[in-house]
N, C-alpha and C positions, 0 to 999 in steps of 0.2 A: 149904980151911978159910976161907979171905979170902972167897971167893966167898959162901960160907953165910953168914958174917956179912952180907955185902952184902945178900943175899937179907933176911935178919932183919930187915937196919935199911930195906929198901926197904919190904917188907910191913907192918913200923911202923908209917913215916910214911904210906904209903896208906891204913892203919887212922885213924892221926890226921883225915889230910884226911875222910876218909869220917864219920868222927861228928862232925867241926866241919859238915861240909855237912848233917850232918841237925840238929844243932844251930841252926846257921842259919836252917835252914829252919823251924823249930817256933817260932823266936823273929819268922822274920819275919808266920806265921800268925798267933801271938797279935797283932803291932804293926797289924799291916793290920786285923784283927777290935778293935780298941781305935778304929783309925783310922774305921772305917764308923761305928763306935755313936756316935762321936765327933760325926760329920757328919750322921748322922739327927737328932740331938740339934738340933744347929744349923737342919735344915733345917724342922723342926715348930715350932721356935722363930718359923724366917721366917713360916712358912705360918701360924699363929697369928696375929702381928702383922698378915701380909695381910687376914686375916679379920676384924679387928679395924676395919682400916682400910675395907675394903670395907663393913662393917656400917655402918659413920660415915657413908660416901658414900651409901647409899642411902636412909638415916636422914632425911640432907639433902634428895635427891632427891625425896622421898614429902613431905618440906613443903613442898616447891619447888611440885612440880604440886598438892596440894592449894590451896595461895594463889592458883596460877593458874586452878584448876577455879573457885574462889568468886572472880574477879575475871570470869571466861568469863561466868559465872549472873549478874552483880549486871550485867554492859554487855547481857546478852540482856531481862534485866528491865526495864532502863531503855529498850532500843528498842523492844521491846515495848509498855509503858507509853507511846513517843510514838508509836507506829502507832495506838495504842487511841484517844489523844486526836484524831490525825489522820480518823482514821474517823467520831469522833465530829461533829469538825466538820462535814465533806464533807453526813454526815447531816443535820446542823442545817441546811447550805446547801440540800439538794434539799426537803427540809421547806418550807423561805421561797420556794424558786420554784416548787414545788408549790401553794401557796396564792395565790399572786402570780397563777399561771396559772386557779387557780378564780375569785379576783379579777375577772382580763382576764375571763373565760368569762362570768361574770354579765353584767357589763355590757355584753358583746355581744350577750349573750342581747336584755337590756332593751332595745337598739340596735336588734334586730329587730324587738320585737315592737310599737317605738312605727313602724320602717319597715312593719308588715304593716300597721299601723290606719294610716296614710299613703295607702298603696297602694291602701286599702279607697278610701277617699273618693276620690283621682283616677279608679278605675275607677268610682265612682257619677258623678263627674262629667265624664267621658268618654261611657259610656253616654247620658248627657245631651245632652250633642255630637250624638252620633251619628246619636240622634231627631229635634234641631233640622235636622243638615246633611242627613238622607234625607228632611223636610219640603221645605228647600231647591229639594232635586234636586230633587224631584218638580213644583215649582213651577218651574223654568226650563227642565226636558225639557216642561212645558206651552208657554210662552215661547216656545221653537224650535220647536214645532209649529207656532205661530200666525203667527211671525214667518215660515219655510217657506211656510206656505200663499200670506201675502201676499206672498211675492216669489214664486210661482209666477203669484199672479193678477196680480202687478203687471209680471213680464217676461213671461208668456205661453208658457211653457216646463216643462217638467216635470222634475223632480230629477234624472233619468237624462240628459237631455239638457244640462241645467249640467254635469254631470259629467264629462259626455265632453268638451263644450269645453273645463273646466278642465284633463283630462287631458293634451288636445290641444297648448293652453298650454304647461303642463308639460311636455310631451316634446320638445317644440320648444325649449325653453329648456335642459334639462336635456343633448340630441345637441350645442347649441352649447359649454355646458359642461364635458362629457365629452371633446368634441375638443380645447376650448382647455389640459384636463389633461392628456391623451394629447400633445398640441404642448409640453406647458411639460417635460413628465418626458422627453421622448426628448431635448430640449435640454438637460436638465440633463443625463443619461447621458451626450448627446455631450461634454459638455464636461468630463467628469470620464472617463471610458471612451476615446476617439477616441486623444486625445494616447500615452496609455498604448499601447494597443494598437497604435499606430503605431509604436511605438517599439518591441516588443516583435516584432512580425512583421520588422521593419525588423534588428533587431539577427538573429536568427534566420534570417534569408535571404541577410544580408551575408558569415555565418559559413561558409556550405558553398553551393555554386551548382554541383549534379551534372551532368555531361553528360548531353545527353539524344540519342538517336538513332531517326531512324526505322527500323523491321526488317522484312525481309518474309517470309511465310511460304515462300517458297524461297529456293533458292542458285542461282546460275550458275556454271557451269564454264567458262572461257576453253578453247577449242584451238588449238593450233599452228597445223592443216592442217586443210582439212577433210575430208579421208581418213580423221581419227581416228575421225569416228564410225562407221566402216564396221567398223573393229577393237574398237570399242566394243561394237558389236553382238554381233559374232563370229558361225562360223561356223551358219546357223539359229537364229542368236538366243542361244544358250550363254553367251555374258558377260555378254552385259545380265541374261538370267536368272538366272544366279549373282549378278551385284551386286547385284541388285534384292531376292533372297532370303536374303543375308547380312545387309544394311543395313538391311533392312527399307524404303526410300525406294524411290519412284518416279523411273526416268530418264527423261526425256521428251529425245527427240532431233527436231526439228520444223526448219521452214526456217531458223530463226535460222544465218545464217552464224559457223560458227567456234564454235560455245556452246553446251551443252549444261544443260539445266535443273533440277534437284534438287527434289521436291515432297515432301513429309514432315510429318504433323502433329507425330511427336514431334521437337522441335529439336534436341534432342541426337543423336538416330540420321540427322538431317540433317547437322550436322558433322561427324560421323564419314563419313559421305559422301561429303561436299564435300572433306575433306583424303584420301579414300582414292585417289578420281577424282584428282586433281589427281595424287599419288604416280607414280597408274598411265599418266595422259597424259606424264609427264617420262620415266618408265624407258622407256614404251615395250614393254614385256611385259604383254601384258593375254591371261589365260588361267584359268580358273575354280582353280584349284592358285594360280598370283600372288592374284589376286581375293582368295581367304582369307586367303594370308599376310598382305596391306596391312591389310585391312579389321580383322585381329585387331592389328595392332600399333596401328595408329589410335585403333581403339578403347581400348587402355588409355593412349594421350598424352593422349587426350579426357577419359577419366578424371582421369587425373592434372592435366592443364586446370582442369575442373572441382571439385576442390580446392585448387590454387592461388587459384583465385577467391572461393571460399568461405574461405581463413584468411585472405585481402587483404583483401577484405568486415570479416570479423571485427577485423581489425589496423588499420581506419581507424578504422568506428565504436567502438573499445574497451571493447566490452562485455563483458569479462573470459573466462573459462574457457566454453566451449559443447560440446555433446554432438559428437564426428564426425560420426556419421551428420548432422545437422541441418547442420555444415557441407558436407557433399554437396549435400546441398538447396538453400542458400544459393547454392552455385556453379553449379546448376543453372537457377538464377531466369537466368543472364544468358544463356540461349539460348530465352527465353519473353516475347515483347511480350504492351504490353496497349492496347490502340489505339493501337499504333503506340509504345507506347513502354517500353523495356528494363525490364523488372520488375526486374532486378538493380540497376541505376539509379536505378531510384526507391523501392526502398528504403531505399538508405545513403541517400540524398536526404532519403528522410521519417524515418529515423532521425535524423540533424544535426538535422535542424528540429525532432523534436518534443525531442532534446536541449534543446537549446535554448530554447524554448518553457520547457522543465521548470526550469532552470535560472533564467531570469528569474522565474517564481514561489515557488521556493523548494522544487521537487519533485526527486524523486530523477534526475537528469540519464542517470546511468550505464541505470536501470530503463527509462528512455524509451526512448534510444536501442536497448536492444536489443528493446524490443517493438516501435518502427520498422522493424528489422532485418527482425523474425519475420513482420508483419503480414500478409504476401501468403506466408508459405509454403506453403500449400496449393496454389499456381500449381506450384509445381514436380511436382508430382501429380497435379496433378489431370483432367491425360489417361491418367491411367492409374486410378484410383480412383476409384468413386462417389461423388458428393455433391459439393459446391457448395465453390471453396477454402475457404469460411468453416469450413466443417463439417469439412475434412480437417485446418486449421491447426489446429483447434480439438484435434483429435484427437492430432497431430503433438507439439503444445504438452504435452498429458497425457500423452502416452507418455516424452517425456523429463525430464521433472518439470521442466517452467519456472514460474517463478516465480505466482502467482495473476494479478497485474498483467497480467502479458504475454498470457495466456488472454483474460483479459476484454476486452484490445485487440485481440486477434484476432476474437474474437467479435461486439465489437460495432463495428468499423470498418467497417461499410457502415450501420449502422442496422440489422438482423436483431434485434438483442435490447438493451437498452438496457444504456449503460454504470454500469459502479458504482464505481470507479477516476477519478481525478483522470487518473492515466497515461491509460487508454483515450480521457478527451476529447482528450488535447493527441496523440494519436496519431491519431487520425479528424479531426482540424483541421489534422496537419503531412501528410497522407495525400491532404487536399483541397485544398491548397495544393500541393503534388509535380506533381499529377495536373490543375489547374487551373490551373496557368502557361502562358500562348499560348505553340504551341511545344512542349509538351512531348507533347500527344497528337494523332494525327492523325484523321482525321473523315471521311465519306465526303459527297461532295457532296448525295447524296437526304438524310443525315441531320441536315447542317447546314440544308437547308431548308426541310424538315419543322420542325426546332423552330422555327426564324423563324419563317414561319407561325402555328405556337401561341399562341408567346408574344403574336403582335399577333392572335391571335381570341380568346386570353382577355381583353386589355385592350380592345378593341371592345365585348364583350360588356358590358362593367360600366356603370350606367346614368349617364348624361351626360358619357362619355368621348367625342370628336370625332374626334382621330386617333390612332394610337398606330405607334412605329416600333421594331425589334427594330436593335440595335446592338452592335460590337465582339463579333463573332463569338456573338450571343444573350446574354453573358453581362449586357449593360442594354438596359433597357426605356424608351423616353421615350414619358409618355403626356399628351398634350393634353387639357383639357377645356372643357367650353360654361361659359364663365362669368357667361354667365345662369342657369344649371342649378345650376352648384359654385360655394360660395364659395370664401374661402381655409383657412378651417378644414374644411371637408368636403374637400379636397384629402388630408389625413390620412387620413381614411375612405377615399377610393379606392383610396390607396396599400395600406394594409393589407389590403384586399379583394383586391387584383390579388395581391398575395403571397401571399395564403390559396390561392388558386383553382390559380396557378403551384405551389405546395408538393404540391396533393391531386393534381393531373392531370398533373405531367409530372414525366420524369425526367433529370435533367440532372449533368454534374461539377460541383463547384464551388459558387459563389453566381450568382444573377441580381437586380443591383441596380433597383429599380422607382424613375422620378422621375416626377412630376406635376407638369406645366405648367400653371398660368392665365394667360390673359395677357387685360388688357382694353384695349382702345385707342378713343380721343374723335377724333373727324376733324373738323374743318371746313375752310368754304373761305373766304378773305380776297376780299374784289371790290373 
């Protein structure tokens, strides 16, 4: 029974709770819908006043920029208004020198036109001139008629005959003249030219002084015994013939005690020779099998020789980076004379000097000496190649791309084609100075006195030369003359004649200096 009450009064108050919660709940719907209308209310309120105050702001705004639109228009008005006045002016201004310049124009005009009526009357009175002066002429070309006749009747001669005397006159005057210029200008040269030049050779020759050697177109071979050449030979000839066709040289075995001869145009296949021989007389095994083995190892020390001498070449004169092959060549110049004297030699030789040379003028020194260098590389070839060294070096020079300079020195270092290069003169002057040092070349007895000879029949031959003598190995000339015949200024005239005549007719190394002698002498006798 307790229970069920329980039950009653639980279900009650659950009932209770239950309608207070809905009660709640409808009181808190109506509060919260009270609450929104509440806050719309408020918020239309704001948003009104916002729009109130933004209509005020913009209000302002639109008279703001209006003020400034009519202060924009009244400063464009007013600049405008001074560009207009400015314009104006500018106008006014070219108006006033527009008329200023019709102005000037008039009265240049007038200027002319009183200079044409000027010009009139000088030309009337010029023409006037003109008539009086060809009246003149005509009257004093009469004059010299007359005056002509009577000195033809009065010297007894006719006007071609004065004429040629006077020419006569004249040219006799005019040769003493022409000498005494030719005498005054060579002294002035020497005296401004000599010193220098002296000094310039001088410094130049001081710097590098190359050995020079005479070489001959063979080798000799020393022997032991003279038993060797019977092994040389070998059995029926067999060794010599194998040497001989390996080396390509000729053995010449003859009475010479002890020695056997090497003959060879190419130089190089002569050294190679010469050290093969030598190997094979020391070991003492001479047999066509040995014979090839020497001759080929020889051959490439030879080689290798031959490049040693060529980068040494290169490492004295310092003429920078050069092609291989060209340094083969270079080492190959020092097994090739050239009258007698080492072309390897005298090329560093004439490379220093034209160095040098180049150097005291202000030329590229480095450029010189290696077209020095190059000058004669056609020799190293030129037993094997057709055409003339010039033509090979020339050739040589273009295939390894050397510089223009060094061509045109190769080219024109004998005279063949004329130089165009400052390098090619000081290269064909350090090349004749190399080649033209007593000493440096040797000469065969017929052709030393063959030129002597020349040189004293072309100075004989010149007219009122007396004696003349050829001296210091041809290279001067001293020539006597009648000096009854030559004065002292036609002394000059001989001199240059005798050098014309030596230039055309002979061919020599070097320079050949001409000196002319006068000598007058008064004798008497005292009693």
């Amino acid at each position: 029974m307790l229970m069920q009450v329980l039950d009653a009064m639980i279900a009650l108050w659950i009932s209770l709770i239950v309608v207070g919660l809905a009660l709640g709940f409808v009181a808190g719907f109506f509060i919260k819908a009270y609450l929104a209308k509440k806050s719309t209310d408020t918020a239309k309120i704001q948003a009104d006043k916002i729009i109130a105050s933004a209509n005020e702001e913009a209000e302002k705004i639109k008279k703001q920029s209006i003020n400034e639109a009519k202060e924009e228009v009244t400063f464009l008005r007013q600049e405008a208004e001074a560009d207009i006045k400015e314009r104006k002016s500018i106008v006014v201004e070219l108006e006033n020198k527009l008329n200023s310049r019709e102005d000037t124009l008039d009265r240049r005009s007038s200027n002319l036109d009183r200079r044409e009526e000027m010009l009139s009357i000088k030309e009337a009175k010029i023409d006037e001139k003109k008539a009086e002066l060809e009246q003149q002429n005509n009257k004093v070309e009469a004059l010299l008629k007359q005056q002509e006749q009577k000195l033809v009747e009065v010297a007894g001669m006719t006007k071609e005959e004065a004429r040629q005397i006077i020419m006569a006159t004249v040219h006799e005057t005019m040769k003493l003249e022409i000498a005494q210029y030719v005498k005054d200008e060579e002294e002035r040269a020497r005296a401004e030219v000599k010193n220098k030049a002296k000094n310039i050779l001088a410094i130049a020759i001081q710097k590098y002084a190359g050995e020079t050697a005479g070489e001959a177109t063979v080798s000799t071979v020393s022997l032991p015994v003279e038993e060797m050449k019977g092994r040389i030979i070998g059995r029926e000839g067999r060794n010599i013939r194998a040497f001989e066709s390996l080396t390509g040289v000729d053995l010449i075995i003859d009475d010479t005690p002890e020695a056997v001869v090497l003959s060879g145009f190419d130089p190089v296949r002569r050294e190679i020779a010469r050290k093969s021989l030598e190997i094979l007389v020391t070991d003492g095994r001479i047999h066509p099998g040995r014979i090839e083995e020497v001759v080929d190892r020889c051959r490439g020390e030879v080689e290798m020789t031959i490049r040693e001498m060529g980068e040494d070449a290169v490492f004295k004169t310092g003429i920078g980076k050069i092609h291989p092959d060209l340094i083969k060549l270079i080492g190959r110049l020092n097994f090739r004379t050239s009258y007698g004297q080492n072309v390897l030699k005298h090329s560093i030789e004439t490379a220093m000097i034209a160095g040098k040379l180049a150097s005291e003028i202000g030329e590229n020194e480095m450029l010189a000496r290696r077209a020095g260098l190059l000058h004669d590389i056609g020799k190293a070839v030129d037993h094997e190649i057709e055409g003339s060294h010039v033509e090979i070096g020339v050739e040589l020079a273009q295939k390894y791309h050397e510089p223009k300079e060094v061509i045109d020195a190769i080219a024109s270092h004998h005279e063949d084609v004329a130089p165009k290069t400052i390098i090619a003169v000081l290269v064909a002057a350090a090349d004749a100075l190399s080649s033209a040092r007593p000493g440096a070349r040797s000469d065969s007895l017929e052709n030393y006195t063959k030129r002597l000879e020349n040189l004293e029949a072309i100075s004989n031959g010149i007219k009122g030369v007396q004696s003349s003598f050829a001296i210091q190995a041809g290279r001067e000339v001293r020539v006597i003359v009648n000096p009854e015949e030559i004065d002292d200024l036609e002394t000059i005239t001989v001199a240059r004649q005798i050098k014309n005549e030596i230039e055309a007719k002979l061919q020599y190394p070097g320079t050949i200096k001409v000196t002319v002698i006068r000598e007058t002498r008064a004798t008497d006798v005292a009693k």
